[in-house]
N, C-alpha and C positions, 0 to 999 in steps of 0.2 A: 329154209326153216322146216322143213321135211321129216318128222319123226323118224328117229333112228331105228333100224332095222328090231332091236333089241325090246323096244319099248314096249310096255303090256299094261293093261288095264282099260278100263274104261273109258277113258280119257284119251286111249291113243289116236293118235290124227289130228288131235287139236293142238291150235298152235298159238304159244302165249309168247309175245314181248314183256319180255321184264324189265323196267328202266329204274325200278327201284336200288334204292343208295341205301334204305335204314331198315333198320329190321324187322318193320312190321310188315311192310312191303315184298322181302326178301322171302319172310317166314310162304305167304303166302303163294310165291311163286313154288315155291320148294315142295308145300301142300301138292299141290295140282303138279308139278312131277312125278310125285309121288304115285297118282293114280294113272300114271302115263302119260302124260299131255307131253310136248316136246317143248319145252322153257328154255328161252334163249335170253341171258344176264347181260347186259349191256352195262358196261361200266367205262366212266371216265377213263384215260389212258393213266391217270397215276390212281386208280382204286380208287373202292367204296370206303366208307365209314365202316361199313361191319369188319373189314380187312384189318381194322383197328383194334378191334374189340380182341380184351385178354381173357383167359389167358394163351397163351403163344405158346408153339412148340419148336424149335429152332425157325424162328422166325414167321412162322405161320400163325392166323387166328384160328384158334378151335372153333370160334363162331361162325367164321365161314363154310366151315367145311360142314358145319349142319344145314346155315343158313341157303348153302348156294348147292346143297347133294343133288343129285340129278339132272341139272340143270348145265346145257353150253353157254359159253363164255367168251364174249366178245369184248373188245376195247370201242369206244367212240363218243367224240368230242360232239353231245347236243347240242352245244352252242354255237359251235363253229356252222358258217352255213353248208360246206359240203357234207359234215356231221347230218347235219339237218336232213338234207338228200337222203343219205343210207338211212336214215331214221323210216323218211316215208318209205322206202322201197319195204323195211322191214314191219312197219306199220300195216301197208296194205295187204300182207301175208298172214297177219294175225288175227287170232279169233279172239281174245283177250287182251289186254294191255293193260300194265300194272305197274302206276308211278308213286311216289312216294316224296316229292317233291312239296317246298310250301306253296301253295295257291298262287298262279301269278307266273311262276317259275318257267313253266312250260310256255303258257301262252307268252311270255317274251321273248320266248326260242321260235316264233312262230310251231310249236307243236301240241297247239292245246284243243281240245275237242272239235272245235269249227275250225282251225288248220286242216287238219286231221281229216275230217269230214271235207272241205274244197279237194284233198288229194288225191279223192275217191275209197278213203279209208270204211271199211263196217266191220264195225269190228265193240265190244264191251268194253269199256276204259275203267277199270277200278281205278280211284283216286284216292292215297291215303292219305292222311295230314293230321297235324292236334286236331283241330278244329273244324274242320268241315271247308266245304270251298267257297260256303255263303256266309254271313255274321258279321256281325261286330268288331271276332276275333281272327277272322278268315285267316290275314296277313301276319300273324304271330307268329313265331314260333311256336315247336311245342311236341317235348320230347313223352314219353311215357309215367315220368314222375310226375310232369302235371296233369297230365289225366287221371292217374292217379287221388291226387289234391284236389282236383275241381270236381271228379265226378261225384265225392262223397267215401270215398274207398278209404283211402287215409283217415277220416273221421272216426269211422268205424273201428278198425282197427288198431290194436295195439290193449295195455291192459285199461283197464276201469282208474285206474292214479296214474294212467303215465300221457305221455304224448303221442300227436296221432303216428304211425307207424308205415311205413311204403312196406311193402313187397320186398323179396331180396332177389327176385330177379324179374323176367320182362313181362310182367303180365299186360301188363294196357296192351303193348307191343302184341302180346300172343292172341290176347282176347280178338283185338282189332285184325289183326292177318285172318282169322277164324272168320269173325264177318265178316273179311273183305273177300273172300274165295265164297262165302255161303249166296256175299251178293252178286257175284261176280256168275255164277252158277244160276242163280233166277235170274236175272239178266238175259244170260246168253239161253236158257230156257226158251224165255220169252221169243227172242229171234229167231229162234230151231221152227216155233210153234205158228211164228207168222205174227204176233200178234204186238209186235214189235219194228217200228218201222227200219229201214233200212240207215246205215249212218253210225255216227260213237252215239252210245248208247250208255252216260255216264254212270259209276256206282259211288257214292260220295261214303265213306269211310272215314270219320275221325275216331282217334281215342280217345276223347272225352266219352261220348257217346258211346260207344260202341259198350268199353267198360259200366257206363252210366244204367246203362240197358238191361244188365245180371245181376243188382241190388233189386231183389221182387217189390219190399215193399215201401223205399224209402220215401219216394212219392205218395203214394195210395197214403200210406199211413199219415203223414201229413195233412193230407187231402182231405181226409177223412175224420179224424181223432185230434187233427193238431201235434203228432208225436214229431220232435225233435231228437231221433236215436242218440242215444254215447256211447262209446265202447263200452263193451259188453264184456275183453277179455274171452276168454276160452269157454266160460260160462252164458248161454244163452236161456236162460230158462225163462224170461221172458216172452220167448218166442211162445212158451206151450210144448218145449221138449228138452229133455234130459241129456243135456252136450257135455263133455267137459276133457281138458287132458287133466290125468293122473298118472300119480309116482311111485312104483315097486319101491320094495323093503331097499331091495338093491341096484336102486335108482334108474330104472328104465321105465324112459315115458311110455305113454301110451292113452291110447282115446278111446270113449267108450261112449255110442250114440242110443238112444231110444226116443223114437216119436211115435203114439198112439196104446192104447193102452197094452195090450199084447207084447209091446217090446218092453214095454217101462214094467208090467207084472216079470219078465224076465229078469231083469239087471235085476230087479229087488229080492227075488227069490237066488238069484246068485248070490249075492252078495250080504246076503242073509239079514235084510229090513223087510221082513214079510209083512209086520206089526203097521208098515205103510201101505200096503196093498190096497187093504178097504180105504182107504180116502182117494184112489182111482178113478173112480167114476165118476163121484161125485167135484170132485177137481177139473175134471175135464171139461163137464158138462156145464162150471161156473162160468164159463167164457170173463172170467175178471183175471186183469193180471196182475192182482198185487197177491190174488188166492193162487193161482198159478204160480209163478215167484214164489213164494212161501214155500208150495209143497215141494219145487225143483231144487230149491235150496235144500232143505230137510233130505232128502234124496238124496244130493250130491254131498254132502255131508259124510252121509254114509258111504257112502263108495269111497270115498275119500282115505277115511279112518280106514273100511277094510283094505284099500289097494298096502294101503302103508305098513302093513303089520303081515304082506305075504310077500313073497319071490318073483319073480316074473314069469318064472315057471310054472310055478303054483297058478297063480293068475290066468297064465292061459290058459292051461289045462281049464280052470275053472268056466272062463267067461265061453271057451268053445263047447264045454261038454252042456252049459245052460243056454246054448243059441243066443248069443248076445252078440249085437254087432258093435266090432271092436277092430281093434291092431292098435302093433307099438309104431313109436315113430322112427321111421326109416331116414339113418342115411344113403349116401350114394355107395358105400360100403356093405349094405346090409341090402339094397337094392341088388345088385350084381352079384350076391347069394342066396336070393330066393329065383328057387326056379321058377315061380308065376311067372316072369319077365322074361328068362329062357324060352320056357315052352311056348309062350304066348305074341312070340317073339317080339315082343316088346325093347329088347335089346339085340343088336342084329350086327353083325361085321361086314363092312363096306368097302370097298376098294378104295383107294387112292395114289395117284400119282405121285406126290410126295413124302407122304406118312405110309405106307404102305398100308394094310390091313389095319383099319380103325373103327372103333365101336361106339354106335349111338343109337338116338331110339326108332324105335320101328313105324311102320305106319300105322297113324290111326285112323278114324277108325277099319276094321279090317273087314271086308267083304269078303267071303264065302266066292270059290268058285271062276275068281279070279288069282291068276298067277302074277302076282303084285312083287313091285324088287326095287329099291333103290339101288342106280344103274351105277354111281359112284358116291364121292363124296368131293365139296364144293372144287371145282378146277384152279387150275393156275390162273391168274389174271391173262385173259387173253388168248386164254389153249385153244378156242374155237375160233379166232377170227377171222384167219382163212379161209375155212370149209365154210361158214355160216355168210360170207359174202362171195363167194364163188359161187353157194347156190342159187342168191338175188344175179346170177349173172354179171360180178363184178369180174375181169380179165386180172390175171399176178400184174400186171403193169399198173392199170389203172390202184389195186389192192397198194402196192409200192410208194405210188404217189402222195396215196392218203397216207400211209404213218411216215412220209417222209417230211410231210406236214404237218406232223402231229395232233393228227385227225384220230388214227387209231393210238 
């Protein structure tokens, strides 16, 4: 498991097991490639879940190829016991380990943190799961729509008359891989620093939570006031600021933000409701929010009427030359035509082995100073399982045996 000759960043020399199958799991291994680390994909011999995921390009998942970028690629049967074996050998190598399994799973493969730990493993374990690896709901399932559901998110979302509304693509999934690398990262701190004994050192990752966690004040507010949120829709002026999407003459959306007085004297001076200006202060400083509400309504009102009655031309020009923070809404069409993403390289061309030259997104966040690259994009199932058990010292015979058993 030896970082390849190639690899750069901060991260280089660290060595992560990725035994993750789902994509929150997967996301996170891919993260920590990104900034160097040498991630080795361990997957069942007939593939992952994300291998599934559409859409397909002669037979290939587009998911993969972001989900598994940088990352070597191995085949092997956890459950089988000589699976088991190459597990630890690969285990004790690692400075991180990253499953994605439901609770339970491992430790009946004999591979769960006190296995682990008897095999002379030290190593961070991120554990992803719905639900955490303690509770009520431990044993659940529990994909990213329900976290979704259960955290509060879906409540919120969608408009003010309709039903609650998911996400249209993976957020619980993305949010939780985010936390699971952030914990996975104070973690492994901790053991650099000493201050952390030696042994797995679990990071417990669900997407209930994780997601639950970036709603500021659904709790507090309850806690405090008794508020029961409802969808809000695109309109929050409840909050105490000026949100909202609106619609050009010539039907292009676009969002226009103001929080605090300074931004909200802006939009209105744009959009020519000066006549609101003076009740500014005095709104702000009511800390009421039915008085608040009132004036964001009145406000959005007007921007309303004016977006309607101009161009989207006109509009920009307008809301940029009055310092108004704004944009339209971007497709992935109108993405891949503003150079922000270009220059920022936010969108970046990959290598691959079967797709040839393929474009996705760049790393975030991006550090200064480092010569940062994702080294491909996700492998063939299996492209590394040679090299990456030749290195634990496996012989082509013994390597033979196993997939002739269908191990690998």
């Amino acid at each position: 498991m030896s970082p390849e000759p190639t690899a750069r960043g901060p991260l280089a020399g660290l060595k992560v097991l990725d035994l993750a199958h789902q994509y929150a799991g997967a996301l996170a291994g891919s993260m920590l490639a990104d900034f160097g680390a040498d991630v080795v994909a361990v997957e069942h011999p007939d593939g992952n879940m994300v291998r599934t995921m559409l859409p397909l390009k002669d037979g290939t998942s587009l998911w993969w190829k972001v989900a598994g970028r940088g990352k070597r690629a191995i085949t092997l049967k956890l459950s089988d016991p000589d699976g088991r074996e190459v597990a630890l050998k690969l285990a004790r190598e690692a400075d991180v380990i990253i499953e994605n399994f439901r609770p339970g799973t491992l430790e009946r493969w004999e591979l769960g943190p006190e296995h682990l730990e008897a095999a002379g493993v030290d190593a961070v374990m991120l554990r992803i799961s719905g639900f955490g690896q303690t509770g009520p709901h431990r044993t659940r399932p529990g994909f990213g729509s329900v976290a979704e559901a259960m955290s509060g998110f879906a409540h919120l979302t969608g408009m003010p008359d309709g039903p609650p509304t998911f996400p249209s693509t993976t957020l619980a999934d993305g949010v939780t891989g985010t936390f699971g690398c952030l914990g996975a990262m104070v973690a492994l701190n901790g053991k650099l620093r000493g201050v952390a004994p030696k042994g797995v050192q679990v990071v417990d990752a669900s997407l209930v939570e994780s997601l639950f966690r970036i709603i500021p004040t659904q709790v507090i507010g309850y806690d405090q006031l008794g508020l029961v949120p409802t969808r809000p829709g695109n309109f929050i002026g409840d909050h105490g600021v000026l949100r909202n999407l609106y619609e050009s003459a010539d039907g292009v959306w676009f969002t226009a933000s103001a929080v605090g007085a300074a931004t909200i004297r802006r939009i209105l001076t744009t959009v020519g409701a000066e006549d609101l200006i003076g009740e500014i202060g005095v709104t702000l400083a009511s800390h009421d929010r039915d008085t608040l509400e009132g004036f964001f309504r009145r406000a959005d009102d007007r921007v309303v009427a004016w977006a309607r009655q101009r161009s989207w031309a006109d509009i920009d020009a307008a809301l940029l030359a009055g310092g108004v923070v704004y944009e339209r809404v971007y497709d992935v069409e109108a993405i891949y035509a503003d150079p922000y993403f270009t220059e920022r390289e936010n969108i970046v061309e990959v290598k691959d082995v079967e797709l040839g030259a393929v474009r996705m997104q760049g790393i975030a966040p991006k550090l200064p100073g480092y010569d940062l690259e994702i080294r491909h994009a996700g492998p063939t199932r299996g492209h590394d399982t040679d090299a990456v058990l030749g290195e634990l010292g496996l012989d082509t015979a013994e390597i033979a045996r196993l997939r002739a058993a269908q191990v690998l």
